[in-house]
N, C-alpha and C positions, 0 to 999 in steps of 0.2 A: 467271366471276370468283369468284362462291363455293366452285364447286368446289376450282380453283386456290389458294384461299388468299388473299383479300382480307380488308383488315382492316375497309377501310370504301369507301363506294360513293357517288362523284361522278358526278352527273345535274343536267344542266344543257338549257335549249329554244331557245338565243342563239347560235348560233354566233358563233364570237370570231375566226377567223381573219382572215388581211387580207384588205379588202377583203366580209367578209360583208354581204347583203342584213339592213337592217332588220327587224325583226317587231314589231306591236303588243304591248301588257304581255298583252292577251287571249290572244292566239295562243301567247305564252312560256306565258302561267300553265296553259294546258289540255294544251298538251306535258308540262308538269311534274308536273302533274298525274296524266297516265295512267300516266308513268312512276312514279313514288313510290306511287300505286297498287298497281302489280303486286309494286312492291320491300315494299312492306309486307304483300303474301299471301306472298311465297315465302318474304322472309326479315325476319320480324317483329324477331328483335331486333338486327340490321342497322346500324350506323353511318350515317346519309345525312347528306349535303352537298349543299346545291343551289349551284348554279354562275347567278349571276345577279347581275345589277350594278344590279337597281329595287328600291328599299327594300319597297315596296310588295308586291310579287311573292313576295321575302322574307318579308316579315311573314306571309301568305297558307299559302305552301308550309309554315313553320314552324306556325305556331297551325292551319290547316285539315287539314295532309296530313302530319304529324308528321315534320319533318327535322326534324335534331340541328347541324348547320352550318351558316353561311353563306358562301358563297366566292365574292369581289365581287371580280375580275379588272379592276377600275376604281379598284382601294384606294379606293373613295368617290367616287371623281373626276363619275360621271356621274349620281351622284344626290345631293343635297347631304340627301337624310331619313337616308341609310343610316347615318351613325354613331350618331346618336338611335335610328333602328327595333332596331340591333342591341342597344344598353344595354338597350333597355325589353324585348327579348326575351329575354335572359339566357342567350343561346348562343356557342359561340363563334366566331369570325370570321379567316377566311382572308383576309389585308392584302395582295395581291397587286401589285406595280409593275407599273403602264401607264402611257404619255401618251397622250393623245389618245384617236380609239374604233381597232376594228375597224377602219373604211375609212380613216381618218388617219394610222394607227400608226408605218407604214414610215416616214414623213417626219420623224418626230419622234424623230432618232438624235443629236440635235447634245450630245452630253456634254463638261465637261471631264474629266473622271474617271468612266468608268460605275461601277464599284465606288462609290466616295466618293458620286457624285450619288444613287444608286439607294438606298442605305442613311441618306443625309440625308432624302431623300424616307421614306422609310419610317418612320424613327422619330420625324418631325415627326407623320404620322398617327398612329402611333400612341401617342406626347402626348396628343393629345386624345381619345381611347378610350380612355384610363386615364382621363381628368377628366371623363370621362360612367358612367366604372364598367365599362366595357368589362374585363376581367383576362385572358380567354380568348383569344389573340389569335396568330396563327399567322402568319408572314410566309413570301412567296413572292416572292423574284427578279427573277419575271416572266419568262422566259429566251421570248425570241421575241418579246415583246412588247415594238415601238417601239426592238429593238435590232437591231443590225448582224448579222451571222455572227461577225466578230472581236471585237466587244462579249460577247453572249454566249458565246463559250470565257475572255473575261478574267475576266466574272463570274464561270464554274465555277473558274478558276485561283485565285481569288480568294473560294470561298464560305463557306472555314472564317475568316472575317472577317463575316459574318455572324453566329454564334455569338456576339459581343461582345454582339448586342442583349438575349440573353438569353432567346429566345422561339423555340419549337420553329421547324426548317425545314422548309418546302416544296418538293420541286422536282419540277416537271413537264417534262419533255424527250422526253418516246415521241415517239419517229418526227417530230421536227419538222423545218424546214427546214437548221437550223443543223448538221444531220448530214448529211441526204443533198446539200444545197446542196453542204458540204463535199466528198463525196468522187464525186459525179456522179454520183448514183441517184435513187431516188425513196423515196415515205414507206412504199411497200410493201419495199423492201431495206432499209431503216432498223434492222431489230431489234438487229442487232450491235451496230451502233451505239450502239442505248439504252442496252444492256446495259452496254455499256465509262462511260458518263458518269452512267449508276443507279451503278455502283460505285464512279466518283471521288465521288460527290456520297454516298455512305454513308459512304465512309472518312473527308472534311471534317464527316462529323458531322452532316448531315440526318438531320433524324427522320420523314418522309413523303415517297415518294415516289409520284410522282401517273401512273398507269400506263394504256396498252391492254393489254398482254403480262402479266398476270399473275402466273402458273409463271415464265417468264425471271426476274422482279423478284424473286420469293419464293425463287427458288432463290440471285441475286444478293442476298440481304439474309442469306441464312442461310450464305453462305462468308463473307463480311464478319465476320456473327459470329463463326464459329471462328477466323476469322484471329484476328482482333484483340480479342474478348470485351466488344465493345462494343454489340453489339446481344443481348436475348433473342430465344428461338425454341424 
């Protein structure tokens, strides 16, 4: 990934997927641990993001193992410390849409409007992240998360409406379901894929996108720029 051209480096011990098996806060914080470890021998002055939804675990990786973000794919939901842990740590914070966890998620598709619902939800939290002093605040979509297939491509149709909120975008989409689901493959044939929905989601004006494929992405952010001279590179 460094080789490749990464700007910054999500490492997370939870798996989020549907349906993932639980882990104690023990068993996440010593994954995270080892990882953020090594990422601070190879590459000390590094971006990191921990990918974790317990305030606590947070607070830990940030003051103990020097991460620079925190990226809570629960927008808060499943720990009620994390908007507090985050103020009083003074970092900034990846606001991601989910309902429900991991094993609940699928079932919790009932929208009137996923655009409208998704983006009410989101700027209600973060309301109150600005009234804790929270300023750093990055919102994520959530694209897989607790949404349909045809939910998430209306959110991508729909992401340069995001934008309104005012707060850098997120989008994470490598290799998920909502690709290969779509065309009847798997996450391993998915790169095309990415590549074509990394480009709709640069030209809508995202400012991060959250990758496996590294090179595809770097090279899809740097035609984007020429095109359109909207991105540096």
């Amino acid at each position: 990934m460094l080789d490749e051209g990464a700007d910054m480096i999500d490492i997370g011990g939870y798996s989020s997927r549907p349906g993932a098996d639980d882990i104690s806060p023990e068993e996440e914080l010593e994954r995270l641990r080892t990882g953020l470890k090594i990422i601070a021998e190879e590459a000390p002055d590094m971006i990191v993001s921990v990918d974790t939804f317990r305030a606590d675990v947070a607070r830990r990786c940030v003051e103990e193992c020097g991460a620079h973000i925190i990226n809570d794919n629960s927008g808060g939901d499943l720990d009620s410390d994390m908007f507090t842990t985050v103020a009083s740590l003074h970092v900034p914070y990846i606001l991601m849409h989910m309902r429900g966890t991991p094993a609940t998620m699928t079932r919790l598709t009932d929208y009137e409007c996923v655009t409208a619902d998704v983006i009410k939800d989101l700027q209600a939290k973060a309301c109150k992240l600005r009234l804790l002093g929270v300023n750093d605040i990055i919102i994520d979509p959530g694209f897989g998360f607790s949404k349909t297939v045809e939910q998430n491509y209306e959110l991508m149709r729909n992401l340069n409406e995001f934008i309104n909120m005012n707060f850098p975008i997120l989008v994470g989409i490598s290799r998920k379901s909502m690709i290969y689901r779509l065309l009847g493959t798997s996450a391993e044939e998915a790169l095309n894929g990415t590549t074509v929905l990394n480009t709709m989601a640069a030209l809508q004006g995202s400012h991060i996108l959250r990758v496996h494929d590294v090179k595809a992405a770097v090279e899809t952010v740097k035609i984007v720029a020429a095109t359109t001279g909207a991105y540096s590179y």
